[in-house]
Structure formats: C-alpha cells, structure tokens
TILOKE-934971 format. One record per residue (C-alpha): x, y, z; residue number from 1. Coordinates in nm, 3 decimals. Each point is the difference from the previous one (the first is absolute). Layout:
residues N
+---------+---------+---------+-------+
!      c1 !      c2 !      c3 ! zator !
+---------+---------+---------+-------+
!       X !       Y !       Z !   NUM !
...
+---------+---------+---------+-------+
//
This chain:
residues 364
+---------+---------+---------+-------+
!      c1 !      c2 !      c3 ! zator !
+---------+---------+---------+-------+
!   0.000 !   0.000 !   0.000 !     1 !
!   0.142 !   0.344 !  -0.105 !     2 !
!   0.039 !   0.230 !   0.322 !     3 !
!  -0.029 !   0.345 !  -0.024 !     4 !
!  -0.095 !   0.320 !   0.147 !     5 !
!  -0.359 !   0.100 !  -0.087 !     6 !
!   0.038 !   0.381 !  -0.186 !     7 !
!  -0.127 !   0.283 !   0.161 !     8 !
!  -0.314 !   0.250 !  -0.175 !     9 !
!  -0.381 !  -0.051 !  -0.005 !    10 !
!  -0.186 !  -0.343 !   0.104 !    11 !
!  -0.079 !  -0.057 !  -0.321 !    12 !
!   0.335 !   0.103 !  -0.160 !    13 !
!   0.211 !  -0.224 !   0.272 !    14 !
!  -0.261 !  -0.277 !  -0.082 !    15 !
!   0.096 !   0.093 !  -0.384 !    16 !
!   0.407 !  -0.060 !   0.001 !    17 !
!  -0.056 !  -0.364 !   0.205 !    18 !
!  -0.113 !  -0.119 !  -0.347 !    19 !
!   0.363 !  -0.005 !  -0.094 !    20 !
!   0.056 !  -0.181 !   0.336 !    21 !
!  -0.238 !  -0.295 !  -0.125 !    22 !
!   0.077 !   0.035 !  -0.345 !    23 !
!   0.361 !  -0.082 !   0.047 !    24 !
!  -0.111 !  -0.316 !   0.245 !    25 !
!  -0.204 !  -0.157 !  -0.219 !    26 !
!   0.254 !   0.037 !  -0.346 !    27 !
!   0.262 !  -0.121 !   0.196 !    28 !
!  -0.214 !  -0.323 !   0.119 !    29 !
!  -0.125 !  -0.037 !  -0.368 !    30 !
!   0.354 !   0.026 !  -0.101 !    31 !
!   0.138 !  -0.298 !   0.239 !    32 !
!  -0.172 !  -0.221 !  -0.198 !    33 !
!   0.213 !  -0.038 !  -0.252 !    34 !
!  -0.218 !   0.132 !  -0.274 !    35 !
!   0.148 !   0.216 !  -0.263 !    36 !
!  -0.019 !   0.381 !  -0.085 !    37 !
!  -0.254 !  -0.058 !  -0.257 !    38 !
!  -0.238 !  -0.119 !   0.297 !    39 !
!   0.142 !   0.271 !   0.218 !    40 !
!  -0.082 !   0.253 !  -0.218 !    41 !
!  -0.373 !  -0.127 !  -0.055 !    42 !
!  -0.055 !  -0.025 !   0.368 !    43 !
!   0.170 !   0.368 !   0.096 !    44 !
!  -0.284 !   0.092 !  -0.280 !    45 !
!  -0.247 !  -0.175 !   0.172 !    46 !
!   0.033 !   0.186 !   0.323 !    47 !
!   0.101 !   0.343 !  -0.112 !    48 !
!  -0.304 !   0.033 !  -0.246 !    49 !
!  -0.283 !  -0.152 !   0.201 !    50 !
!   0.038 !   0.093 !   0.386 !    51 !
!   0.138 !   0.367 !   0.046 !    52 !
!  -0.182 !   0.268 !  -0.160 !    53 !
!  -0.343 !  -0.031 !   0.226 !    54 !
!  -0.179 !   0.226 !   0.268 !    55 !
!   0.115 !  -0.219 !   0.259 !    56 !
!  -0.279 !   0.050 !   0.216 !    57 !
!  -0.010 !  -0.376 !   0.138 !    58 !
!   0.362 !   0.026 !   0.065 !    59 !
!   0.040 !   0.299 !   0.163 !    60 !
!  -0.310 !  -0.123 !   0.229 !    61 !
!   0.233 !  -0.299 !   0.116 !    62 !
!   0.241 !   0.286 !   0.140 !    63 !
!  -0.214 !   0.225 !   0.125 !    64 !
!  -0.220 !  -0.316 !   0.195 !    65 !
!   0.362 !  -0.136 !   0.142 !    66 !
!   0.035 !   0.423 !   0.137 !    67 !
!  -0.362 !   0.039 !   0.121 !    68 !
!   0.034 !  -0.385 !   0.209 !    69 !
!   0.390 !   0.084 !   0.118 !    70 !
!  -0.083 !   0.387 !   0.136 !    71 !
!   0.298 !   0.093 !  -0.083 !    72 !
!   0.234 !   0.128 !  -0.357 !    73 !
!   0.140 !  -0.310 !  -0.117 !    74 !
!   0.340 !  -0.127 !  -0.023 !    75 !
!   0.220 !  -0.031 !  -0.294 !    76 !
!  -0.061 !  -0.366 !   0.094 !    77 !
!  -0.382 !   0.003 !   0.024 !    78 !
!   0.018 !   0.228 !  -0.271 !    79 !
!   0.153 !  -0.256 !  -0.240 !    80 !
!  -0.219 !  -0.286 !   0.130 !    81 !
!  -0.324 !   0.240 !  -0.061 !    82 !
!   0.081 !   0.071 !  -0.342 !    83 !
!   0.122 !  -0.342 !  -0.112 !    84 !
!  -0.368 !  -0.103 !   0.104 !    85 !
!  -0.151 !   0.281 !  -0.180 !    86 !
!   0.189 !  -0.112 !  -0.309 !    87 !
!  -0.084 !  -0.364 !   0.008 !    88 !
!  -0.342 !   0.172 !  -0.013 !    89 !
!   0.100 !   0.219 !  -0.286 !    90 !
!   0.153 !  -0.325 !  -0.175 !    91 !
!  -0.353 !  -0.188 !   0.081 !    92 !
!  -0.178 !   0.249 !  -0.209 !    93 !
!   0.224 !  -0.042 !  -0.264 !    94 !
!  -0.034 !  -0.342 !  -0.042 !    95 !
!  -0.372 !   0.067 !   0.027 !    96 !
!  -0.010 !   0.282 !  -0.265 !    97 !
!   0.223 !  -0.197 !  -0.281 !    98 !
!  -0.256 !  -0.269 !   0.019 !    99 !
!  -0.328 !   0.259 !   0.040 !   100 !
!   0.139 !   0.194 !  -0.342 !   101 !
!   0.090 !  -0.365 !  -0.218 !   102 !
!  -0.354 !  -0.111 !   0.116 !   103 !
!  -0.165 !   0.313 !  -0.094 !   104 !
!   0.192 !   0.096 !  -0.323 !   105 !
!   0.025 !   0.345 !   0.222 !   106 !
!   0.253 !   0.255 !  -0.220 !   107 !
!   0.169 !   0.228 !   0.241 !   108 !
!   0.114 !  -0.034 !   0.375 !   109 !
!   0.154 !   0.313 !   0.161 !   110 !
!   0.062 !   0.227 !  -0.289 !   111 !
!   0.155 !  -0.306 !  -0.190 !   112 !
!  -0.060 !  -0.347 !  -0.226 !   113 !
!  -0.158 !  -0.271 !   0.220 !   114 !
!   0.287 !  -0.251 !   0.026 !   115 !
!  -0.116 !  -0.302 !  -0.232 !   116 !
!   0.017 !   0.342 !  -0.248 !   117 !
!   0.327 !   0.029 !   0.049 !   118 !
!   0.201 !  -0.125 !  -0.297 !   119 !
!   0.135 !  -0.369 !   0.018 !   120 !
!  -0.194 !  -0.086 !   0.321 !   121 !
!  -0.347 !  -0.096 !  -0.101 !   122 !
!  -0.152 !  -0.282 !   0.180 !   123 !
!   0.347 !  -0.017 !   0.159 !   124 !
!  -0.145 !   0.245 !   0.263 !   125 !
!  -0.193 !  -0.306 !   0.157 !   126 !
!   0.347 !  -0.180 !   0.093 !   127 !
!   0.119 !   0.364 !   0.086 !   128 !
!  -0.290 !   0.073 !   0.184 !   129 !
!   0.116 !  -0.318 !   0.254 !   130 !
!   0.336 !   0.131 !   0.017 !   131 !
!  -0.150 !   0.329 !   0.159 !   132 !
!  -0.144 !  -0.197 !   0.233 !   133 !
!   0.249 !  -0.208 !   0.106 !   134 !
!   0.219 !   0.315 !   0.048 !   135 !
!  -0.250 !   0.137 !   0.265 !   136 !
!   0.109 !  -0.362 !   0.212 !   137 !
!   0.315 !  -0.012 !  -0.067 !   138 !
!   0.020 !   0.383 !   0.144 !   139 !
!  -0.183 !  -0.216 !   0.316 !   140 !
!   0.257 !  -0.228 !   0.061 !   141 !
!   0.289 !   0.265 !  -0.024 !   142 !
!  -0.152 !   0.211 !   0.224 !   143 !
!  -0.222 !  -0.156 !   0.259 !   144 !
!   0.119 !  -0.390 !   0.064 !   145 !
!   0.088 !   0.061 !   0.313 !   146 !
!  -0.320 !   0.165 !   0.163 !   147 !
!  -0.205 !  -0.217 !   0.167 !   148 !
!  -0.285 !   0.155 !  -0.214 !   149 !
!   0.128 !  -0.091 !  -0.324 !   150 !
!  -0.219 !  -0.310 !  -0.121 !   151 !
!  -0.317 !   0.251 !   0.088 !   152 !
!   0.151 !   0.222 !  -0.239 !   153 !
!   0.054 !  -0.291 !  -0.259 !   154 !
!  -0.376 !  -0.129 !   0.041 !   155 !
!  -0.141 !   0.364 !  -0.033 !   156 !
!   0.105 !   0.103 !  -0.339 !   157 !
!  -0.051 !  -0.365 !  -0.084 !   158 !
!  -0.384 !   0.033 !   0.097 !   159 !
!  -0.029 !   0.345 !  -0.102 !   160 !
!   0.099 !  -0.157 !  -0.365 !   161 !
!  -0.285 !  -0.253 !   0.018 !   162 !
!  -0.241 !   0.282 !   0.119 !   163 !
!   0.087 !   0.277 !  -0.331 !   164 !
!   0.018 !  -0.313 !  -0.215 !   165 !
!  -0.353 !  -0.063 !   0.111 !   166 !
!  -0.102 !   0.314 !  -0.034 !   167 !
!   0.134 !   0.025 !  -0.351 !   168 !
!  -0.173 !  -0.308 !  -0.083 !   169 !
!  -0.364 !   0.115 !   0.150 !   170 !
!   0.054 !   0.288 !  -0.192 !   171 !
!   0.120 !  -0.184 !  -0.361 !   172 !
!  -0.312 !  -0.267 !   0.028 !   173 !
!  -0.252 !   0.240 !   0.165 !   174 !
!   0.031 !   0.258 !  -0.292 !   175 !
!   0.205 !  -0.084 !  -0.299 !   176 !
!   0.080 !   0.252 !  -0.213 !   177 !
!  -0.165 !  -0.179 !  -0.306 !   178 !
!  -0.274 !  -0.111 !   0.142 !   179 !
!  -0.306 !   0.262 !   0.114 !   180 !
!  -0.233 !  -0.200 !   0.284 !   181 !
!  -0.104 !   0.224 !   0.285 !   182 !
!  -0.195 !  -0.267 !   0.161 !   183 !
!   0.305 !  -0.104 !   0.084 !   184 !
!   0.102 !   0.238 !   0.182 !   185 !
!  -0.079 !   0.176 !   0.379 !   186 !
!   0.101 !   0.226 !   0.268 !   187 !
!   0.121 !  -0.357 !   0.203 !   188 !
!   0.220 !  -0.116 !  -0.295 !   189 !
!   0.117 !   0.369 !  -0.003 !   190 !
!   0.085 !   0.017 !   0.355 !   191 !
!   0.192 !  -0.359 !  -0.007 !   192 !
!   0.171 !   0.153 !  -0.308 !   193 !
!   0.093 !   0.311 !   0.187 !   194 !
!   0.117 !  -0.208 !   0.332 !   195 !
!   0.226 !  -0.262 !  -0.170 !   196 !
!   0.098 !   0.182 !  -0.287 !   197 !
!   0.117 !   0.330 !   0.173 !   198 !
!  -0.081 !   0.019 !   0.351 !   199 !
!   0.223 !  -0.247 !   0.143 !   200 !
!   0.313 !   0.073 !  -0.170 !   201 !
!  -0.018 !   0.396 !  -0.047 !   202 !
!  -0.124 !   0.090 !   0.355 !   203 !
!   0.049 !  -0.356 !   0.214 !   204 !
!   0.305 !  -0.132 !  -0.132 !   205 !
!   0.196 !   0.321 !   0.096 !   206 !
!  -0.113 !  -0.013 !   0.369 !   207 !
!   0.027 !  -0.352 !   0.091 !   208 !
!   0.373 !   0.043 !  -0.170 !   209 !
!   0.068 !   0.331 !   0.317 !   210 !
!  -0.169 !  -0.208 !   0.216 !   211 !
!   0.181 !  -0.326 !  -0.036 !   212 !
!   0.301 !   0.190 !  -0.036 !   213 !
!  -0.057 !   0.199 !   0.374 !   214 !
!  -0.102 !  -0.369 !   0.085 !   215 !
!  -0.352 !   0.067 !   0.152 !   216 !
!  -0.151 !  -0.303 !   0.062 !   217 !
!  -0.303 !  -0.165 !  -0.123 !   218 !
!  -0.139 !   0.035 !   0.308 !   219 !
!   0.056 !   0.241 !   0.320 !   220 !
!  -0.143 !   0.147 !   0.273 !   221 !
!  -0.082 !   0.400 !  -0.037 !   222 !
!   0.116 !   0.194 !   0.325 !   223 !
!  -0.258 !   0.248 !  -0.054 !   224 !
!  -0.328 !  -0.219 !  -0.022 !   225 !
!   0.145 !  -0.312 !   0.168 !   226 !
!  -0.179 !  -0.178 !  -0.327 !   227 !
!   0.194 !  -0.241 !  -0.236 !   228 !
!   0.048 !   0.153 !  -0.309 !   229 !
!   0.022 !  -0.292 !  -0.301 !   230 !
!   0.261 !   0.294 !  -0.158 !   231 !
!   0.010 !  -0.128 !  -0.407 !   232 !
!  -0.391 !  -0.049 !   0.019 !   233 !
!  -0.041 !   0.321 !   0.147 !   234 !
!   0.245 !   0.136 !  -0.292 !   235 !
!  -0.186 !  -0.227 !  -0.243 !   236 !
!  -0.356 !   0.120 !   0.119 !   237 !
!   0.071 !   0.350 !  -0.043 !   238 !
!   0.277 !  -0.024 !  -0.308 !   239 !
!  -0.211 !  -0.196 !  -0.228 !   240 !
!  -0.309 !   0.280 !   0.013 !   241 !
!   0.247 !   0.278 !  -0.091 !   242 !
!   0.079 !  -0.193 !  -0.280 !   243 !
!  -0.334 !  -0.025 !  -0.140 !   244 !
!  -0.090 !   0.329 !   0.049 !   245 !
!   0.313 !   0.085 !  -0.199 !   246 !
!  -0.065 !  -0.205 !  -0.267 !   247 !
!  -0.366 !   0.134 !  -0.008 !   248 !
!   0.192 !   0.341 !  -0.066 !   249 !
!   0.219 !  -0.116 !  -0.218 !   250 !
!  -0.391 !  -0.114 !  -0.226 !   251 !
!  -0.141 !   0.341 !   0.030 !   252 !
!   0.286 !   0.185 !  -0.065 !   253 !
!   0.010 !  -0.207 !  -0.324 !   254 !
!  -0.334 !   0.092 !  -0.094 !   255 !
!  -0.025 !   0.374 !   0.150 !   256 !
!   0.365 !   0.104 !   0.002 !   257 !
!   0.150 !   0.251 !  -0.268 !   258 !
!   0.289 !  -0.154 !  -0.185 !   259 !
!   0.246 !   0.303 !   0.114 !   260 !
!  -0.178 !  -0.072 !   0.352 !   261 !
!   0.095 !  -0.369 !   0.021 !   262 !
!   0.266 !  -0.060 !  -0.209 !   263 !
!  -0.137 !  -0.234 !  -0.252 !   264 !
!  -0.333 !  -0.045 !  -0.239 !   265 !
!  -0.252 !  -0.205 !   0.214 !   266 !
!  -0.042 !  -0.331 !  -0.169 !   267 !
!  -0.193 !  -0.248 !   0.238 !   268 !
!  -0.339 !   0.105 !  -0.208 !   269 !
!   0.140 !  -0.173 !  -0.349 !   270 !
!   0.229 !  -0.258 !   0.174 !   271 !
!  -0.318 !  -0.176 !   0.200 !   272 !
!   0.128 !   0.061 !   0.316 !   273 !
!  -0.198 !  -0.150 !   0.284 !   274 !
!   0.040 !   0.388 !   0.148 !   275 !
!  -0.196 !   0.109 !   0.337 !   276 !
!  -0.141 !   0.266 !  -0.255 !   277 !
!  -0.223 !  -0.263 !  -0.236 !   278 !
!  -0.104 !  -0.261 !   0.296 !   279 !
!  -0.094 !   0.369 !   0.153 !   280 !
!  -0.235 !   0.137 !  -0.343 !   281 !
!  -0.111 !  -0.354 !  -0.007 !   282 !
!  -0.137 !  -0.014 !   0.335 !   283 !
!  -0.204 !   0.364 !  -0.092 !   284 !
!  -0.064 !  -0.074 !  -0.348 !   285 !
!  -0.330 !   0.010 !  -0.128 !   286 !
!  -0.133 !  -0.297 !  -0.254 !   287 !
!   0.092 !   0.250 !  -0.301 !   288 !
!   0.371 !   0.124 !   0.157 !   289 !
!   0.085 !  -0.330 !   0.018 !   290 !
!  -0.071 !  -0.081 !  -0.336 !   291 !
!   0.251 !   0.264 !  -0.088 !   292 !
!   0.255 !  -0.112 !   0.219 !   293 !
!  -0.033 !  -0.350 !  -0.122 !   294 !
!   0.087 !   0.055 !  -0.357 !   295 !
!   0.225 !   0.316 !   0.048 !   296 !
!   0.253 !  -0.138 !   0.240 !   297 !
!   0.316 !  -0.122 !  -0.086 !   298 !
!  -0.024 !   0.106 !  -0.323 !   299 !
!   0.296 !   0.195 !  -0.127 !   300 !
!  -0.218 !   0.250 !  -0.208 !   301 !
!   0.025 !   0.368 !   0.139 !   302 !
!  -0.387 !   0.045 !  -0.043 !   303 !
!  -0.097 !  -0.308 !   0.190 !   304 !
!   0.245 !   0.140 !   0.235 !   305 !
!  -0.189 !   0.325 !   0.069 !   306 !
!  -0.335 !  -0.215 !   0.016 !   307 !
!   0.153 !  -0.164 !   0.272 !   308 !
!   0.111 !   0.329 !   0.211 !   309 !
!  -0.336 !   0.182 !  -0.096 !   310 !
!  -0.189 !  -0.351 !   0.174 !   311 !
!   0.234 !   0.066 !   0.308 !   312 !
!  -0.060 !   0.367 !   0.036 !   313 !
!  -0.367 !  -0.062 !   0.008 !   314 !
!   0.004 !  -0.270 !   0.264 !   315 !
!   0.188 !   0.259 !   0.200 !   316 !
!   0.310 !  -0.157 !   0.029 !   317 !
!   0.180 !   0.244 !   0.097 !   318 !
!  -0.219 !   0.092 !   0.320 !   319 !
!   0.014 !  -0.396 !   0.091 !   320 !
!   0.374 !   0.075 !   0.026 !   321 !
!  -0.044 !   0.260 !   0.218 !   322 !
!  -0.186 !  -0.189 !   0.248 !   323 !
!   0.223 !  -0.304 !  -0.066 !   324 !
!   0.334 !   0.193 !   0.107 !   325 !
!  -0.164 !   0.149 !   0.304 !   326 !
!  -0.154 !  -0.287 !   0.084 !   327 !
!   0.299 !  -0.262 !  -0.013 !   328 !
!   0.272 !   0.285 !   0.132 !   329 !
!  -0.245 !   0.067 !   0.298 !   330 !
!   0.025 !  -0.437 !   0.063 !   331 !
!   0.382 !  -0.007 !  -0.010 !   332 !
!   0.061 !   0.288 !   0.186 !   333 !
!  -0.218 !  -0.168 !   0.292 !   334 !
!   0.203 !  -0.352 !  -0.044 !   335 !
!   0.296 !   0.199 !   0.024 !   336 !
!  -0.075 !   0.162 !   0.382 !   337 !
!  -0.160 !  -0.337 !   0.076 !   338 !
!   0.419 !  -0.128 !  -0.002 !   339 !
!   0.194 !   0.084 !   0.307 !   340 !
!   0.265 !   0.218 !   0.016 !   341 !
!   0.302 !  -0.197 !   0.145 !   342 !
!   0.394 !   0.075 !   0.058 !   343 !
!   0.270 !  -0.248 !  -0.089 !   344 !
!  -0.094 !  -0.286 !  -0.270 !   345 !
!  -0.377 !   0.040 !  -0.003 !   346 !
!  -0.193 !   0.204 !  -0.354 !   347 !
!  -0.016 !   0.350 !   0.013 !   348 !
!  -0.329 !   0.164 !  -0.129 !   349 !
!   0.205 !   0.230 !  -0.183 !   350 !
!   0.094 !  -0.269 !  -0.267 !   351 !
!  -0.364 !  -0.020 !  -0.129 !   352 !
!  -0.105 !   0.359 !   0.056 !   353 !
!   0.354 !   0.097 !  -0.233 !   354 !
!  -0.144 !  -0.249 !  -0.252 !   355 !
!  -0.343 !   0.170 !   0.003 !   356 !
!   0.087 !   0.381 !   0.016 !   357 !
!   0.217 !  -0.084 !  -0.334 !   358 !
!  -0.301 !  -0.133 !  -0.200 !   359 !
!  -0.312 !   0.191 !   0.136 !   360 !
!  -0.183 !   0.222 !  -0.238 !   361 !
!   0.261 !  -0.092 !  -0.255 !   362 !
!   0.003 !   0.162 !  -0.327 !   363 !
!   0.211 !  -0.161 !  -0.193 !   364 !
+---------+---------+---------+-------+
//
C-alpha cells in the first residue's frame, strides 16, 4: 500500500488528489501480474476514463458521515481511509454506469462518448466493466484487511450490487423501452424501482460505509433514552425514504425542469420510464386522459410528447408535487428527531438531516 501524506485545501479538493493515491495502488497490483503494456495501457484507460470526472456527491458523503460520527477534523489517516471508501463508491458507479449506457445504447456520459463508444472497446466494456469492479476490492484488501470490520465492508458493496442490479432489472422488464404497456406499470413497482435501484447505494451505501468504518455496532444502547437502537435499520429506515423522495425529484424535474435549469433535456416521457410522474397522472386520469397517455407515451415523436405534458398539467401534477414534497419531508424530518442523539460510536442525527437539507426543494 502506497503511504503518503493526505494534501492540504478544500474537503472536496483533498478528497480529489487521493485519486492518484488509489490510482497508483491499483496499476501497480494490475502490473504484478505479469501482463504486458498492451494490457496496462487498456486498464490505465479503463480507470482514467470511467471513474473521475463525477459530482462526487456519494463520495464525499462517506467523508463527511466518518466527520459527523468521529466529532472531530479527521486525521491524515482517517482522512485516507474516508476517501478510499468514498472511491470504492465512486468505482461502484462506474462499473454500474458502463453497463447502464451498453444496455441502453445511451450516447454521452459527463460531457463525453459513453465508453462502449469509445473506439476499439465495444462490447469489450462488459469485461472492462468487471475490471472496475474488481478494482473497488482490491482497493479493500490494500486498505482495510486488518480492521476487524473488514468482511462487513466486503458483504456491503457485495449486497448493494445485488440490490442496483435488481433495481436495474425491475426497471428493464417493468418498462422496456420498445415496448408501451402501462398496465404494467404502478406507483409500487416505482417505489421498488426507486429503493433498489437508487436508494440503497446513493444515500445507504455511503452511511453504512462511515458507520462501519467508526465501527458502530449493529446494535447499542443510547445513553440518552436508555433504548436499544438497531443502528443500520435505523440508518436504513430513514436512508431509504430520502432516496425515494430524491428520485421522485429527479421524475419531475424531468418533466417540469428547463433544460438550462437541470442540465439535460427530460427524456423519461419518450423512454417509458416507470416515472412517479405517469403512475401519478394515471392515478388522476380521467377515462379520456388516459386514452392519451396510453398511445402517446414512449413514443419518441415531439407531438405525442407535448400530448403527454398537456395530460399532466391538467391532472395537476404539479400541485400533487407540492403536497408530495411537503408531505414526505415533514415524515423524515420526524424519523430523524425520533433517533437519539448519542456521543462516542452511536448515529448522529446530523448525518440524515445533512442528507435532507442538500436535496429539499431541489431545483435541479
């Protein structure tokens, strides 16, 4: 494992240079294989062009979670571990998002060619794709084989995979892009869509890393209420909700977001998302609106399009957002003061309540 001194600068800019840190790890294991420069080449490629370059959110939540539970600035130490957590995550996504784009024919991915775009990789970007992930373990193993807690972080990312990959497949069989049913689809599948495909490794998986990391147990007693406090339940009950409502966001903001606003054309209408906003018209739809619906959506013809948006203004989606937001912010806030506020290795409310200030009332 390389040692080093953690730069000084901003969180996010110290979090920033430890990507050479790991970089240099994980060439220099590929390297000790034996494999030539050809295949070194490829697999520098591999890493540089699919896992820097994103908002980092879910990593920089690993390092802020591990400060919020510890009280205190970190150590160049805790620094290090913190980040190469919140780059396994960042390395997780990218083995997520190199599949997502192949499966989707997607074009662009952060201001550049999807990978399988790239020239000479292709379908190649599948094998590549398991050489991110492996990268995220081997960074594991260098790192964290001696902490007591390291199997827990082994068997997290490991079920967090099986959760987005079920996600991703509720979402592919639910509503294929090719294939307009709405009776297939509901505000349940959406939900279960939302939880696996999102939830638990955008808001969940960062957590439970800080957590195992500060090693709070599964279990403790809270010197405040006296009550036992089942910690990653607690995490999960309130984590998982946040998620959802973010992803319910991220539907409206697709449908009533500006493109300078957002970032990016809205596209869930002529894809055939299984979106909160359709289950939501659906549900208010009147005999005639759903006729609309049902042979305008998912069609990729601008004018079908606008038939679609001009159903969902007059159910009033909008206004059911509204209440939605208000609603669900107003239920997370209250699960959040329900957890006690403990010193030493116990959860701090200010985790979730960092989470929820980021994303509420959200406009792009």
């Amino acid at each position: 494992m390389v040692t080093t001194t953690v730069p000084y600068g901003s969180k996010r800019e110290r979090f920033q240079q430890t990507f050479a840190i790991v970089r240099r790890e994980l060439l220099d294991v590929f390297a000790a294989q034996g494999v030539p420069d050809d295949a070194q080449s490829w697999y520098t490629r591999i890493i540089d062009y699919n896992v820097p370059g994103g908002k980092l959110n879910r990593a920089l939540s690993v390092v802020d979670s591990v400060e919020i539970i510890k009280g205190h600035p970190l150590s160049d130490h805790e620094f290090l571990q913190a980040a190469v957590l919140g780059w396994a995550v960042e390395f997780l996504q990218a083995f997520f998002l190199v599949l997502d784009d192949l499966m989707d024919k997607s074009l662009t991915r952060r201001g550049q060619p999807c990978y399988y775009r790239v020239p000479e990789v292709g379908t190649i970007a599948v094998n590549d794709a398991v050489l991110i992930e492996s990268a995220l373990y081997t960074l594991l193993k260098l790192h964290f084989r001696n902490e007591t807690y390291y199997i827990d972080l082994v068997e997290l990312f490991h079920e967090t995979t099986l959760q987005t990959g079920t996600g991703q497949l509720l979402d592919l069989i639910t509503a294929p892009e090719d294939t307009v049913d709405l009776s297939k689809i509901s505000l349940e599948k959406f939900q279960l869509i939302a939880r696996y495909k999102t939830a638990y490794y955008s808001f969940y998986l960062p957590v439970a890393l800080a957590m195992l990391m500060c090693e709070i147990p599964e279990t403790y007693q809270s010197r405040s209420s006296g009550e036992t406090v089942h910690a990653y339940k607690v995490a999960r009950s309130i984590l998982l909700p946040i998620g959802e409502y973010f992803q319910v966001q991220d539907d409206f903001l697709d449908f009533a977001g500006a493109p300078e606003q957002i970032g990016k054309v809205g596209t869930d209408i002529v894809d055939n998302k299984c979106s909160w906003c359709i289950n939501t018209a659906l549900a208010a739809a009147s005999p005639e609106q759903r006729a609309v619906l049902e042979t305008s959506y998912g069609q990729r013809d601008p004018a079908m399009e606008a038939k679609v948006k001009a159903v969902f203004e007059e159910v009033g989606l909008r206004e059911e957002y509204r209440a939605y937001e208000e609603k669900v912010h107003a239920e997370i806030v209250a699960s959040i003061e329900s957890v006690p506020d403990d010193e030493g290795k116990a959860l701090k409310r200010r985790i979730f309540t960092e989470f929820l200030e980021k994303i509420y009332r959200r406009q792009k």
